[in-house]
C-alpha positions in Angstrom: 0.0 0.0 0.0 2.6 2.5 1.0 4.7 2.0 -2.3 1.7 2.4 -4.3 0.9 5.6 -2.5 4.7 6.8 -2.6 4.3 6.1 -6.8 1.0 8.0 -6.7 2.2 10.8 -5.1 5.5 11.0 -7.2 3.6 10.7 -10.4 1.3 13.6 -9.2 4.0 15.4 -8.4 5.7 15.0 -11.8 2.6 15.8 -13.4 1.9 19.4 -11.4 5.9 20.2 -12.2 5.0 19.6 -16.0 1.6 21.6 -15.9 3.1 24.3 -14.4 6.1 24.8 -16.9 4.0 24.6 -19.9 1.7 27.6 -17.9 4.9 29.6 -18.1 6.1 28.8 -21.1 7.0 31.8 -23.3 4.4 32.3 -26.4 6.4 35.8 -27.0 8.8 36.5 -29.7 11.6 39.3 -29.3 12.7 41.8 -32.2 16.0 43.0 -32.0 18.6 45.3 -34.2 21.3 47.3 -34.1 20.5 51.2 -35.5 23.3 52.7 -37.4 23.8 55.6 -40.0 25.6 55.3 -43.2 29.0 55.8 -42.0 27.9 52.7 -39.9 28.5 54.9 -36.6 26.2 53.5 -34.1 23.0 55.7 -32.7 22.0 56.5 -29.4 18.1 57.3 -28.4 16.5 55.7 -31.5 12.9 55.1 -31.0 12.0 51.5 -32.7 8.2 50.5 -32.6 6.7 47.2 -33.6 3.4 47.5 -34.7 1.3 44.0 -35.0 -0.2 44.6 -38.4 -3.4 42.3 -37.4 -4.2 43.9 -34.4 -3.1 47.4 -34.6 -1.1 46.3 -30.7 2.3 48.3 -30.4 5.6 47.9 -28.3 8.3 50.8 -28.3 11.9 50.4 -27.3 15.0 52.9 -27.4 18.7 51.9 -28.5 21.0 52.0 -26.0 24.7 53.4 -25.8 25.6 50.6 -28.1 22.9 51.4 -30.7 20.8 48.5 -30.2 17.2 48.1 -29.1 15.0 45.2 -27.7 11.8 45.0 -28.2 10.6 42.2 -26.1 7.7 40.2 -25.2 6.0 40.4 -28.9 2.6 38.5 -29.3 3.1 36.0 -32.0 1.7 38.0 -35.7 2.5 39.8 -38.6 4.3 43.3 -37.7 5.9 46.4 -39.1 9.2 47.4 -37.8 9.2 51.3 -37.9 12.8 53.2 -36.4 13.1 57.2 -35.9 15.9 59.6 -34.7 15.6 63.5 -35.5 17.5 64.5 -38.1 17.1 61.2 -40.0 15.0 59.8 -42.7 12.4 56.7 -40.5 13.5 53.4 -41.8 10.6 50.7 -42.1 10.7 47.1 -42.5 7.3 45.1 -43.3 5.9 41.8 -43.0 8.1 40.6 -40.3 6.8 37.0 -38.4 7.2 36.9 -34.8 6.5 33.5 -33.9 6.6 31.9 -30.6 10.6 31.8 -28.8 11.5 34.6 -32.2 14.6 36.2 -31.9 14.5 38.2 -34.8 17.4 40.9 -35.8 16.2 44.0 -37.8 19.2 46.3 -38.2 18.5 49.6 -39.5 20.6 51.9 -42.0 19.5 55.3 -41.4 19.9 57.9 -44.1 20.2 61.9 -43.2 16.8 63.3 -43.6 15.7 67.0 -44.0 13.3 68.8 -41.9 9.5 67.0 -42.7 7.5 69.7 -41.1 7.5 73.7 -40.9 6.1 75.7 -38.3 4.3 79.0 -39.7 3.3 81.7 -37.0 1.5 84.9 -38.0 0.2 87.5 -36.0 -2.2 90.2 -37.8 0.0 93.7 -37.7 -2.7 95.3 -34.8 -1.1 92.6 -32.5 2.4 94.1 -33.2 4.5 95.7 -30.7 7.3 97.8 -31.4 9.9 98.3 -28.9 12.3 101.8 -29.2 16.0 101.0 -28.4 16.6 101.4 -24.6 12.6 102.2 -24.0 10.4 100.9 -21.0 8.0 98.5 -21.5 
């Protein structure tokens, strides 16, 4: 009786250790690059967002000193890898599979980019205010 008891137990036991792995098991892919410009200098603070072209879900990261970003803990799906820094063109990359245990690189080239957008103030001349040299306010 106690053997069969002992075998019960240890196959029970076996069992709850295996349940309880596959409940954490990771179902997450990881997209990682390394963001460089076309000297291939390395650059710092680059925003990198995954977008999950199915669901519309997003995840940011930011390189680090090293010029590489991690973008971690992707539902499994079809995304679009978009990369930014001011001053530089955005790179994009399409159609990338995460699937589950992914560790997918996506390096980025960036190319110098001009200015996209232009800021235009006007005031109407009766809000003007014209200030004499060396006059009070």
């Amino acid at each position: 009786m106690r053997t069969r008891y002992r075998y019960t137990s240890t196959r029970f036991l076996f069992l709850a250790v295996v349940l309880a792995a596959a409940a954490w098991a990771d179902v997450t892919g990881t997209i990682l690059g390394t963001v460089r410009d076309r000297t291939n200098a390395v650059i710092v603070g680059v925003r990198g967002v995954a977008i999950n072209i199915e669901t519309n879900f997003s995840k940011t990261a930011v390189s680090g000193a090293d010029g590489t970003y991690r973008i971690l803990a992707l539902p499994t799906g079809t995304y679009r890898v978009s990369v930014e820094a001011s001053g530089f063109q955005t790179f994009t990359a399409n159609d990338i599979d995460v699937k589950v245990n992914d560790q997918l690189r996506v390096d980025a080239t960036l190319d110098v980019g001009a200015a996209q957008n232009q800021v235009s103030v006007e005031l109407p001349r009766s809000r003007w205010r014209l200030k004499a040299p060396n006059s009070a306010t």
